[in-house]
C-alpha positions as CSV (number, residue, x, y, z in Angstrom):
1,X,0.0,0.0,0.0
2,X,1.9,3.4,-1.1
3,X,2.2,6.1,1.6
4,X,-1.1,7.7,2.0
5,X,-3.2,5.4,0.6
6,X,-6.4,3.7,2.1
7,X,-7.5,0.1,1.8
8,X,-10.3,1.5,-0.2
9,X,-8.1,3.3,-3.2
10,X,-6.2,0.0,-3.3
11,X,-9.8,-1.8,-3.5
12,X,-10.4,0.7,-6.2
13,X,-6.7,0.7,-7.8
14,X,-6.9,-2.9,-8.2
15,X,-10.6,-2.5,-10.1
16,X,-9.2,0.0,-12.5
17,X,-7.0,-3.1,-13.2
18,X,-9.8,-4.7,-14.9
19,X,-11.1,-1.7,-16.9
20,X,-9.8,-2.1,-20.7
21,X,-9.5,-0.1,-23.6
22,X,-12.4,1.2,-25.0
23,X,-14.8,-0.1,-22.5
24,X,-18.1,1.3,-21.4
25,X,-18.4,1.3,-17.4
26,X,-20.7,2.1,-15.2
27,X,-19.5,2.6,-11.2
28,X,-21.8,2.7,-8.5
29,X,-21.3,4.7,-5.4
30,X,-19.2,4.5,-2.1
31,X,-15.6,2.8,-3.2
32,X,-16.6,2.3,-7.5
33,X,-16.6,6.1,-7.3
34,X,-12.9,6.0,-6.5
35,X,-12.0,3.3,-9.8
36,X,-12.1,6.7,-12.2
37,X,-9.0,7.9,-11.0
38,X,-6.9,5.4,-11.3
39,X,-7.2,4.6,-14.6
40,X,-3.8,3.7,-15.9
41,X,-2.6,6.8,-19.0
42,X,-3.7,6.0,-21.8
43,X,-6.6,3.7,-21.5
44,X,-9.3,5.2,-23.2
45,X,-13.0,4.2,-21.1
46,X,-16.4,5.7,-21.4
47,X,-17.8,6.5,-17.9
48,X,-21.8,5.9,-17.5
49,X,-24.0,7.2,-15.0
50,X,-27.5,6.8,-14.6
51,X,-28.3,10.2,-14.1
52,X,-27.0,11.1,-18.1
53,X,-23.5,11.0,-18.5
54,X,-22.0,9.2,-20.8
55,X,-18.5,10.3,-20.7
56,X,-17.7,11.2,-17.2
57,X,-14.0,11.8,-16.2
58,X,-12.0,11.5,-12.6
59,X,-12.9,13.4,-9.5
60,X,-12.0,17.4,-9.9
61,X,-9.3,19.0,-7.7
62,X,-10.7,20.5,-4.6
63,X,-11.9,24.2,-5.5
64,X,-12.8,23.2,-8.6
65,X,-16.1,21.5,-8.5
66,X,-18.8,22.1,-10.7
67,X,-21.9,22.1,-8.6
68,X,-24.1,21.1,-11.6
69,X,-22.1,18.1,-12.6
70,X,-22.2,14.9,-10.1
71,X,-22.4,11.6,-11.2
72,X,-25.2,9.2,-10.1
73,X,-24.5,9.1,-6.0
74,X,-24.0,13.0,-6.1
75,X,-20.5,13.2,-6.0
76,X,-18.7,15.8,-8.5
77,X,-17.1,14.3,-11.1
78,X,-15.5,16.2,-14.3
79,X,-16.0,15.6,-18.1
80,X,-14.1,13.7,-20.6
81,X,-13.4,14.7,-24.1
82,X,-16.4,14.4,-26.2
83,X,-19.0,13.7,-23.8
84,X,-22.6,13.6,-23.8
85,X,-26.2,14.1,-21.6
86,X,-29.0,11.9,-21.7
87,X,-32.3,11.9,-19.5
88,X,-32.3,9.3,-17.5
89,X,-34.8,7.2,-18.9
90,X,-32.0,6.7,-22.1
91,X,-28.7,6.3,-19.6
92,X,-30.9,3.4,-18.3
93,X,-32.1,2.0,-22.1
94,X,-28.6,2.0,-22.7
95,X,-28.5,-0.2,-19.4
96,X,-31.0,-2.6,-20.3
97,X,-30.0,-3.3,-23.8
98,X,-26.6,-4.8,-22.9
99,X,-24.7,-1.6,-24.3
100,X,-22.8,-1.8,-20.6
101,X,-19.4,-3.5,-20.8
102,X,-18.5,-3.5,-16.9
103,X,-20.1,-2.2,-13.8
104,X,-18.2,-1.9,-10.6
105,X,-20.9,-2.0,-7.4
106,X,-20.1,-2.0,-3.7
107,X,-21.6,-5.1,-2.0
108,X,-23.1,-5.5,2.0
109,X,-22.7,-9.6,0.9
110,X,-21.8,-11.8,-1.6
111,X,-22.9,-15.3,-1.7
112,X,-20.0,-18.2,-3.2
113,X,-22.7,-18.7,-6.0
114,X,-22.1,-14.6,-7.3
115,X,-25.5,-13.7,-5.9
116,X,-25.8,-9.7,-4.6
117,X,-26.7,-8.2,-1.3
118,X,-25.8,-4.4,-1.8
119,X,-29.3,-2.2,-1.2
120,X,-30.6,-2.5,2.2
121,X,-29.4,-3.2,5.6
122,X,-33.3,-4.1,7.0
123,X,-34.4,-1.8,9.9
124,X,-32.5,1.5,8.3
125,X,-33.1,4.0,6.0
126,X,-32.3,3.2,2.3
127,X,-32.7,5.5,-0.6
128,X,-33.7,2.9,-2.5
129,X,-32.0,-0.4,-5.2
130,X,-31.3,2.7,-7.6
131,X,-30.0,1.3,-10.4
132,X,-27.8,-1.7,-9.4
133,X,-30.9,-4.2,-10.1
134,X,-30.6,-3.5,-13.8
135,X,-26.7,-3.1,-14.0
136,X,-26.1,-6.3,-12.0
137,X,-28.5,-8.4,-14.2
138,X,-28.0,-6.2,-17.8
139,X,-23.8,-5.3,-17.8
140,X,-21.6,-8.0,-19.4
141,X,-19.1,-8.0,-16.5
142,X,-19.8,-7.4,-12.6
143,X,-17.0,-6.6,-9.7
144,X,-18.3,-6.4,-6.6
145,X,-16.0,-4.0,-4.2
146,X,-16.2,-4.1,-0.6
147,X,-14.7,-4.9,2.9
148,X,-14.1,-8.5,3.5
149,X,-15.8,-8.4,6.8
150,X,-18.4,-5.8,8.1
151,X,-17.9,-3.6,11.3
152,X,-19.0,-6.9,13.8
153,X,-16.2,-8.6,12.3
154,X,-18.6,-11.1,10.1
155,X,-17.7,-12.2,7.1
156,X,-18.9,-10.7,3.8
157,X,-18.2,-13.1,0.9
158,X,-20.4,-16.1,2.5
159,X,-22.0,-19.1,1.3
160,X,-25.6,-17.8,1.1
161,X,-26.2,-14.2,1.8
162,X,-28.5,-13.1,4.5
163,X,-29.4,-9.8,3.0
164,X,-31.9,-9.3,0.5
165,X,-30.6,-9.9,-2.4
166,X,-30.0,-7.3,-5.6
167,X,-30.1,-9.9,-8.1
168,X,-28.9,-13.7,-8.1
169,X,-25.7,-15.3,-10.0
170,X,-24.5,-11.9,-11.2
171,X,-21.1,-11.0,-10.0
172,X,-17.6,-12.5,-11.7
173,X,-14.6,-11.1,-9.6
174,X,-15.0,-9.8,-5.9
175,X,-12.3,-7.7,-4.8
176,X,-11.7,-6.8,-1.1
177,X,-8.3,-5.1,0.9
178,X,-7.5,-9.0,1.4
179,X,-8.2,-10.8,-2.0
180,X,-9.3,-11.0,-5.6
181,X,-11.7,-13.6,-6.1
182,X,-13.4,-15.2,-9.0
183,X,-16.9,-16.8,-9.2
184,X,-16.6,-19.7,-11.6
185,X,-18.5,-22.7,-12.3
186,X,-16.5,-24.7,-10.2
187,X,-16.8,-22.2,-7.1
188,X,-15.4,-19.0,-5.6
189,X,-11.8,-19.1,-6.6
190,X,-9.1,-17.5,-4.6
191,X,-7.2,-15.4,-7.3
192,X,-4.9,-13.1,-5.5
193,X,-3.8,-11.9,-2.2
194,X,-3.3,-8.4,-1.0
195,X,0.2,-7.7,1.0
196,X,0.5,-7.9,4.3
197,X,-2.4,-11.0,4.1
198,X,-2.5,-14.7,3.9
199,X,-3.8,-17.1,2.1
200,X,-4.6,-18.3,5.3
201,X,-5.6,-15.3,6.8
202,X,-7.9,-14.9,4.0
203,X,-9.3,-18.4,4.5
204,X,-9.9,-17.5,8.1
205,X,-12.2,-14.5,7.3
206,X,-14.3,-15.8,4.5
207,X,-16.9,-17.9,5.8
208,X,-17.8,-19.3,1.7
209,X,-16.0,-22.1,0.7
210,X,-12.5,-20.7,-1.6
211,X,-11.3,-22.9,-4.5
212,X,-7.3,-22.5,-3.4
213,X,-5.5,-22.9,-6.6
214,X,-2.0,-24.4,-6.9
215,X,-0.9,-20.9,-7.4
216,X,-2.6,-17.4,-5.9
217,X,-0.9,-14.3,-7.0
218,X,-0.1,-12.2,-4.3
219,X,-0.4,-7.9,-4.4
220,X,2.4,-6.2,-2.3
């Protein structure tokens, strides 16, 4: 982890990983919004946002906000070359059609089969599924961000979620600040491993069952 940086950029550092040229992706609030500035130079993507941007660019400097431009959670955001509005009743055609190459959501739970728990906590206030319903079921590719366990120290990637759920079978790669894992048809397997962790340690905390391949790549 470089000097100043919080498990949540390197959560988000290691998403922008999977963004490639050309692609069309749409990032949800909370730790997505962070993937959009680490985009390595020279990869050319086409942010999305439900609220009618198709083109959005990295976070502005402080001071330098537009208060008319904010991407789908509210959060400023500035505008790449060539971009475009919509209403929102398009950004979401656009959505629903399949035009979405990646989405990168947060996530309360994952289950081991790729099913999504990311709306509601029950018994507090929710502004609602938003969009993630349609992008988890509609975009070609789905990365669930998050912390591997929540604040009781509980496991978030477990064998059937407990939450309700956003959609079923949806994500691919989970990515926490311990691991990179992949849902396959085989099972959840264990990918990579984030410096200073374990394959162990990462065993410890996950209460799915991990597919442990002969060799996990590690992330210093």
């Amino acid at each position: 982890m470089g000097v100043g940086e919080t498990s949540r950029d390197r959560i988000a550092r290691r998403a922008a990983r999977e963004i490639k040229d050309g692609m069309v992706v749409n990032l949800g609030i909370g730790i997505p919004t962070r993937v959009a500035d680490f985009i390595p130079e020279g990869t050319h993507v086409v942010f999305h946002a439900e609220n009618g941007i198709l083109g959005a660019g990295p976070s502005p400097a402080a001071g330098e906000e537009d208060g008319f431009l904010c991407n789908a959670g509210g959060y400023p955001v500035t505008l790449a070359i060539g971009a475009s509005y919509c209403d929102s009743a398009i950004a979401f055609a656009m959505i629903r059609r399949g035009a979405i190459d990646m989405t990168v959501l947060g996530a309360l739970e994952v289950s081991e089969q790729g099913d999504l728990a990311n709306w509601i906590v029950p018994g507090k206030r929710t502004a609602g599924i938003g969009g993630a319903m349609e992008l988890a079921q509609k975009a070609k590719r789905v990365v669930a961000v998050m912390n591997h366990v929540n604040r009781d120290g509980k496991s978030k990637i477990r064998k059937q979620c407990e939450l309700p759920l956003t959609a079923q079978r949806c994500v691919d790669l989970i990515i926490t600040e311990m691991a990179v894992m992949e849902v396959t048809d085989e099972g959840l397997v264990l990918r990579e491993v984030m410096s200073p962790y374990t394959v162990e340690d990462v065993i410890g905390c996950t209460e799915a069952k991990l597919v442990i391949p002969r060799h996990v790549d590690r992330i210093t």
